[in-house]
C-alpha positions as CSV (number, residue, x, y, z in Angstrom):
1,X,98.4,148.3,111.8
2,X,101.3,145.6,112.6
3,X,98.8,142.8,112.0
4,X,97.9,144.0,108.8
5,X,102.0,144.1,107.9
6,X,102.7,141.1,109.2
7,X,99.7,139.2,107.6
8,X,101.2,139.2,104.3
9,X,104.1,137.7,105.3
10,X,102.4,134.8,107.2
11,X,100.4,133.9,104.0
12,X,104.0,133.8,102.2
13,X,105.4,131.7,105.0
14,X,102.5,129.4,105.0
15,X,102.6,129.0,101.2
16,X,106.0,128.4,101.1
17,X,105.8,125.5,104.2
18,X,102.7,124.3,101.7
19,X,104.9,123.9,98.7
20,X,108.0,122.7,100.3
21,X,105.8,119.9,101.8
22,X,104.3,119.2,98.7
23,X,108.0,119.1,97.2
24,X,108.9,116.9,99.7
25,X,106.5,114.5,99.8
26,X,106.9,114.1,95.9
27,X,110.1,112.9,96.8
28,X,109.3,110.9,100.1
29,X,106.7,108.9,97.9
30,X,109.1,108.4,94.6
31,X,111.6,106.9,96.7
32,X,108.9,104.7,98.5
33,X,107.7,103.2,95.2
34,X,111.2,102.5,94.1
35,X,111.8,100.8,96.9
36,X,108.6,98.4,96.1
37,X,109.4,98.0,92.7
38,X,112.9,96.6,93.8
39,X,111.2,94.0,96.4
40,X,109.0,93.4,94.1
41,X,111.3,92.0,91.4
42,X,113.9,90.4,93.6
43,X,110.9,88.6,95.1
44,X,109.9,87.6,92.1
45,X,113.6,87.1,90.2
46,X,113.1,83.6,92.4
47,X,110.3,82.3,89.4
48,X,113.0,80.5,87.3
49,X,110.4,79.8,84.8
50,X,108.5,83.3,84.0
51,X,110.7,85.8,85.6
52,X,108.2,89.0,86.0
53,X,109.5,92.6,86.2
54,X,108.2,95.4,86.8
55,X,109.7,97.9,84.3
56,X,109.7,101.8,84.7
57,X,109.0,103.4,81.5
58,X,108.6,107.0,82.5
59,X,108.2,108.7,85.6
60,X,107.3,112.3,85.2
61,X,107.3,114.1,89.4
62,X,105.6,117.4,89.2
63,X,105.1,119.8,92.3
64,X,101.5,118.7,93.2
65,X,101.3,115.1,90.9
66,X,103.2,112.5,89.5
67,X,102.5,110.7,86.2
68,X,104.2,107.4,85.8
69,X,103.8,104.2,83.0
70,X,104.8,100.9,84.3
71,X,105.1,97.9,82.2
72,X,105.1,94.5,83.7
73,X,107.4,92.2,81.2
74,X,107.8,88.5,81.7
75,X,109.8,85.2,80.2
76,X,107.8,83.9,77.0
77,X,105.6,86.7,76.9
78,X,106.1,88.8,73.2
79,X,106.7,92.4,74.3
80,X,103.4,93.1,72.7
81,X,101.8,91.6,74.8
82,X,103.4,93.0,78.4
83,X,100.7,94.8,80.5
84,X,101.3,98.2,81.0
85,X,100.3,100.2,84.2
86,X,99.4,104.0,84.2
87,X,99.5,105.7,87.9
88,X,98.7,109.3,88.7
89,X,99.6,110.7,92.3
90,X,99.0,113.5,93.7
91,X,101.5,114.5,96.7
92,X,100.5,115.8,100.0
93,X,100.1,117.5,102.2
94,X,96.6,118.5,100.8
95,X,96.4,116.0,97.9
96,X,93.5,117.0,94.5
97,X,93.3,120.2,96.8
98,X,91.9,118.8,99.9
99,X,91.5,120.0,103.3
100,X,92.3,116.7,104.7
101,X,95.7,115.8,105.9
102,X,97.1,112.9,103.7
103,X,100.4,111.8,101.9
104,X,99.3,111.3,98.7
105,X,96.2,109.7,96.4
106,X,96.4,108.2,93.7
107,X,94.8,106.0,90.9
108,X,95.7,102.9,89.1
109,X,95.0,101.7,85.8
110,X,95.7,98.8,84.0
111,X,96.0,99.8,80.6
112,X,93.7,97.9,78.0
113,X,96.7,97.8,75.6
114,X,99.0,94.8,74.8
115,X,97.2,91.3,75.9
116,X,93.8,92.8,77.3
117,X,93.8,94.8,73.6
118,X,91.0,92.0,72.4
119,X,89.0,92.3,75.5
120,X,88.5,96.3,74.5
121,X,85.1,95.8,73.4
122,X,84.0,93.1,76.0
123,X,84.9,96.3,78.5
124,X,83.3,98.8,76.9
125,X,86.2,101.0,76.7
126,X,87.0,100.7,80.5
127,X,90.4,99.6,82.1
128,X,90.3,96.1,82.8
129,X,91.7,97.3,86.8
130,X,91.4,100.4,88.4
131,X,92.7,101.1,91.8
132,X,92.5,104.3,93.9
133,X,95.1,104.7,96.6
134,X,94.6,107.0,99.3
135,X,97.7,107.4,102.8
136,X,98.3,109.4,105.7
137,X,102.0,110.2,107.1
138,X,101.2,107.8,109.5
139,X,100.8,104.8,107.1
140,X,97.0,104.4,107.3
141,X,96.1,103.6,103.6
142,X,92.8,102.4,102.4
143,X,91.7,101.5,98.7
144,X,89.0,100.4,96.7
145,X,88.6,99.9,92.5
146,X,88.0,96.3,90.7
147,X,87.4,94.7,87.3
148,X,84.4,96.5,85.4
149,X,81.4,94.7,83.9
150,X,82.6,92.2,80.9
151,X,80.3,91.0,78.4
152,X,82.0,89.1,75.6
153,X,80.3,87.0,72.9
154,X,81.5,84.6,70.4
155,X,78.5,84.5,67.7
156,X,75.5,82.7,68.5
157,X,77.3,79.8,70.5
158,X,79.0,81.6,73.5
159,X,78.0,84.6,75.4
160,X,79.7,85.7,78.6
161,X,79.0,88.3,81.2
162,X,80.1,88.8,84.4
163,X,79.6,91.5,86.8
164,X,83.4,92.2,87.8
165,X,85.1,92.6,90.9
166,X,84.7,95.1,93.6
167,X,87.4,95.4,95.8
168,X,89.1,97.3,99.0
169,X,91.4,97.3,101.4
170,X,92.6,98.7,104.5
171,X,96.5,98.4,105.8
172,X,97.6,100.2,108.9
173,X,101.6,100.4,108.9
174,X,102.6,101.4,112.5
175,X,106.6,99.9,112.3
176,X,107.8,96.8,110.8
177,X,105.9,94.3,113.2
178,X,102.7,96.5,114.1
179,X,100.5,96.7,111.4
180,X,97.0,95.2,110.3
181,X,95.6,94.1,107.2
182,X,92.1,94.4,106.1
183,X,90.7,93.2,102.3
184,X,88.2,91.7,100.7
185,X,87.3,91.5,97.1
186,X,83.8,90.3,95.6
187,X,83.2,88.1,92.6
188,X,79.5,89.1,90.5
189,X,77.6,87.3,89.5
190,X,79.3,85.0,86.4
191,X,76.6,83.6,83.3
192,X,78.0,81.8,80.3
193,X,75.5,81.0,77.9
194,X,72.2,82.0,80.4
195,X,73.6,79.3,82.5
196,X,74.1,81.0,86.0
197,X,77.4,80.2,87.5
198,X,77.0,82.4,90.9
199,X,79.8,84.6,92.6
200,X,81.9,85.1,95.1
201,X,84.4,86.7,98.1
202,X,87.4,86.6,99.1
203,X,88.5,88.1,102.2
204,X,91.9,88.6,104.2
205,X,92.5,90.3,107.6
206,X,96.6,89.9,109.2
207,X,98.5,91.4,111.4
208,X,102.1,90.5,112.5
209,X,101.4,87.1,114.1
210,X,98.2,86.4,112.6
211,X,96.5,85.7,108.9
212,X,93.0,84.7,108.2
213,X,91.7,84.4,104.4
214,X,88.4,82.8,103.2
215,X,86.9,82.5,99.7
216,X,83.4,81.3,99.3
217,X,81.2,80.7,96.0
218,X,77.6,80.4,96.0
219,X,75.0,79.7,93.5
220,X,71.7,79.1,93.8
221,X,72.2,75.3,94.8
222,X,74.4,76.0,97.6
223,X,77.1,77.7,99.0
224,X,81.1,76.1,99.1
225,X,83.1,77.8,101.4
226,X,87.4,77.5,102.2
227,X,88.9,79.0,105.8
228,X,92.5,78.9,106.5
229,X,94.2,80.7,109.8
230,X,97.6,80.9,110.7
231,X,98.9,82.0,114.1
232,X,102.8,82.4,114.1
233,X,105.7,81.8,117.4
234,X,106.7,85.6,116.9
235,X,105.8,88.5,114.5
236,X,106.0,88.6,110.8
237,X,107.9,91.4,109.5
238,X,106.0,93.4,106.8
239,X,108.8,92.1,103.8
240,X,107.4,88.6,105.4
241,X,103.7,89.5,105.3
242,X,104.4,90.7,101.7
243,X,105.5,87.5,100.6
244,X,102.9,85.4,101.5
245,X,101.6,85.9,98.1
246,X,104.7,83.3,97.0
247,X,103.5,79.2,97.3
248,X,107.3,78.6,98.5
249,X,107.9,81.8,100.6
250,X,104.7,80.4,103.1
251,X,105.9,77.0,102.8
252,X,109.4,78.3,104.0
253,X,107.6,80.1,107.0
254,X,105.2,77.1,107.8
255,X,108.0,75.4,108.5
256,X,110.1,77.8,110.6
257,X,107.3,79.9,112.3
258,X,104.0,78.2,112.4
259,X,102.6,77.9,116.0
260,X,99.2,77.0,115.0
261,X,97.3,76.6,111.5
262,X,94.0,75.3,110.8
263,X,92.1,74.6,107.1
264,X,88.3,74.3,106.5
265,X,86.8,73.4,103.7
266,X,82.9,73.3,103.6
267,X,81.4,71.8,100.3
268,X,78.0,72.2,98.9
269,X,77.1,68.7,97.2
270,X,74.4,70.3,95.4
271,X,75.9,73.2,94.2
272,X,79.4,71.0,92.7
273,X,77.3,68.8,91.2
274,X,75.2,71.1,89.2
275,X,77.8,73.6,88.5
276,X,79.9,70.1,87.3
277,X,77.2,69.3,85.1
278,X,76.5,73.0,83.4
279,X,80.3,73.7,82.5
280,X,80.4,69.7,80.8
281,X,77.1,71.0,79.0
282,X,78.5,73.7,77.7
283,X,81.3,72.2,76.2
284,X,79.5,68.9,75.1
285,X,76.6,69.9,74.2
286,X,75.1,67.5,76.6
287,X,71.6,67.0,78.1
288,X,72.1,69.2,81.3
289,X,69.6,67.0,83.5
290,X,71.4,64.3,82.4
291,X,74.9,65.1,83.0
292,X,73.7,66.2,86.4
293,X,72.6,62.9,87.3
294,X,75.7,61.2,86.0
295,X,77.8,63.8,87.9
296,X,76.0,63.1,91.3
297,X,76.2,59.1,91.0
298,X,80.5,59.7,90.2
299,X,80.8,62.0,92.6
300,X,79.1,59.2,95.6
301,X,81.2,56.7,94.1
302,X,84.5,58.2,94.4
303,X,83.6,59.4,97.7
304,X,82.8,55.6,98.6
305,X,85.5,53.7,96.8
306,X,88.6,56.0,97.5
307,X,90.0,55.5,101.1
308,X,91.6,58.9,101.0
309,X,88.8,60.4,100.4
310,X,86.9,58.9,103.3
311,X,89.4,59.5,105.6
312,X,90.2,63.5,104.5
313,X,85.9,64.2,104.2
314,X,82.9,64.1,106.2
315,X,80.2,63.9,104.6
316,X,76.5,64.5,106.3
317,X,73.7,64.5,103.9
318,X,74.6,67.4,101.0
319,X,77.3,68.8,103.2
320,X,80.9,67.4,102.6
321,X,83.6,69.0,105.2
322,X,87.4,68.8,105.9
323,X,88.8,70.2,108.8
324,X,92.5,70.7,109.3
325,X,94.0,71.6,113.1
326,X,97.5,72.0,113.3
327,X,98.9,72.5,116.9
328,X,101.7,71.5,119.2
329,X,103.4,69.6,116.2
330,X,100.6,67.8,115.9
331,X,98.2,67.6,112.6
332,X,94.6,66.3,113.1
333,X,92.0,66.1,110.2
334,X,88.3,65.8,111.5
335,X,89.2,65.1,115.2
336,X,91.8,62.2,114.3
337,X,95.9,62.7,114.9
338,X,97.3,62.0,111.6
339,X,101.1,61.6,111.8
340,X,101.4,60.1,108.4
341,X,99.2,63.5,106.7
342,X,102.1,65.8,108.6
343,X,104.7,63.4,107.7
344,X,103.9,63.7,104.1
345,X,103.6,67.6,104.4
346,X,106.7,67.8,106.4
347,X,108.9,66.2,103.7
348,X,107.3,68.4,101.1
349,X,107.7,71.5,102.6
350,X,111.8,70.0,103.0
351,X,111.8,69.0,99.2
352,X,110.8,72.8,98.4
353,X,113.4,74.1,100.7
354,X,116.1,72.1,99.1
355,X,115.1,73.0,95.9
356,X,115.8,76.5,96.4
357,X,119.0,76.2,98.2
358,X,119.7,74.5,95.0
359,X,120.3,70.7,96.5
360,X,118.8,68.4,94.2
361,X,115.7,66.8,95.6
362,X,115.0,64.3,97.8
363,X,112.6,61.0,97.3
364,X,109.5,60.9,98.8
């Protein structure tokens, strides 16, 4: 008889616990996102010549979901034109009414308003992005979405499809220097005018003192492929890892924290030739066979007649390769030290660096 009085009251307790969690967590997650809005835009405040923001336009926190409309504004670019984001979350502790344990979920869309208005119809309606989020409390969040199928034509005389991107990603937050980062996106396959121009991947794994990213492109002459590593003296804080996405913000931390670095490039002969010769046929109107033989015999020559060239590639047969090892303060390309290569990198990487402290720069 006491367990049937007291049941009651521990389903009341247990709801209650529920929605206070869910309350919470609405909160917990509102304050995250401001907080990446605001890195986000001071990062970016340091673009003197665009200035992006990411603008709030509404942010409506309900007990079990969030709607918000984000607009992404920029110098030079008509307000019209600004894209605008719409993000639905659902809070946690049971997120869409789940039995698993999570934080939150929540989907992304890029709105196909403003500049990606025109490309309505190329999209058949769909976002042009679509993200779909989903964390634990502990900071495990994985995510997948990508770029739907476009096919766009321009009359008889240009038709484009492509197959869109599918992407994901997995990044495991365990404090500011433990965490791992796992992502990859693919390219389909790409045809402009039934000319076949292949696809592609791109890839990233990190953690705090180590980042390895490689994009490849094959067609069906060959496959070109880029590999660069970076190993740094002591962990990368997660603000650090973050701005690697800025050309200056890696150049800064090349230059303070690199302990080793290495670049590979792996070119297909073949396949730059012939996609070399399809893209000038399109837009010339040119014999494709013949452009393709004019773009091989150009492409041996400046491989033979500039020095730089000779001494940056390897070439062997249709396979032309640079490798980049940098170690020890020491920079060697193919097997050779080159002092003069790092040199020339070092006093770049100091030009940038001045530039943003806001010396004015110094002669090469």
């Amino acid at each position: 008889m006491k367990k049937i009085i007291w049941l009651p009251l521990v389903v009341v307790v247990l709801v209650a616990a529920w929605l206070g969690a869910t309350w919470y967590t609405g909160t917990r997650v509102e304050a995250a996102i401001n907080d990446r809005i605001a890195f986000a835009n001071e990062s970016w405040a340091k673009d003197a010549e665009t200035k992006p923001q990411i603008k709030t336009v509404s942010y409506e926190r309900g007990l079990f979901s969030t709607h918000a409309h984000y607009v992404l504004t920029a110098d030079q670019l008509p307000p019209d034109q600004a894209p605008e984001i719409d993000v639905t979350i659902w809070h946690g502790p049971f997120p869409h009414g789940g039995l698993a344990l999570k934080q939150l979920e929540a989907h992304t869309e890029l709105a196909p308003s403003g500049a990606f208005k025109l490309m309505a119809s190329a999209l058949h309606g769909k976002p042009p992005l679509v993200m779909d989020l989903s964390c634990s409390y502990g900071g495990h969040c994985i995510g997948a979405g990508g770029v739907p199928v476009i096919d766009f034509a321009l009359g008889k005389s240009f038709q484009l499809a492509f197959g869109g991107v599918q992407m994901q990603f997995d990044v495991d937050w365990h404090s500011e220097t433990d965490y791992k980062v796992d992502g990859s996106a693919q390219f389909l396959p790409l045809t402009i005018n039934n000319q076949s121009f292949g696809s592609g991947q791109w890839t990233v794994k990190g953690d705090a003192q180590n980042v390895h990213e490689a994009l490849a492109w094959k067609t069906d002459q060959g496959e070109s492929k880029l590999t660069l590593a970076l190993a740094t003296i002591r962990p990368m804080s997660r603000a650090e890892f973050a701005k690697l996405t800025s050309q200056e913000e890696m150049l800064e931390l090349m230059a303070k924290n690199i302990k080793t670095a290495s670049l590979n490039v792996a070119l297909s002969k073949p396949m730059i030739v012939d996609l070399t010769a399809r893209a000038t046929s399109l837009f010339t109107g040119a014999d494709p066979a013949a452009v393709r033989q004019q773009a091989s015999a150009q492409f041996d020559a400046s491989l033979a007649n500039i020095p730089q060239a000779r001494q940056l590639l390897h070439v062997q047969g249709d396979a032309i390769t640079s490798d980049w090892q940098y170690a020890d303060g020491k920079l060697t390309i193919n097997g050779q030290d080159n002092p003069e290569m790092l040199a020339q990198i070092t006093n770049g990487i100091q030009m940038v660096m001045k530039q943003r402290a806001g010396a004015a720069p110094v002669a090469p």
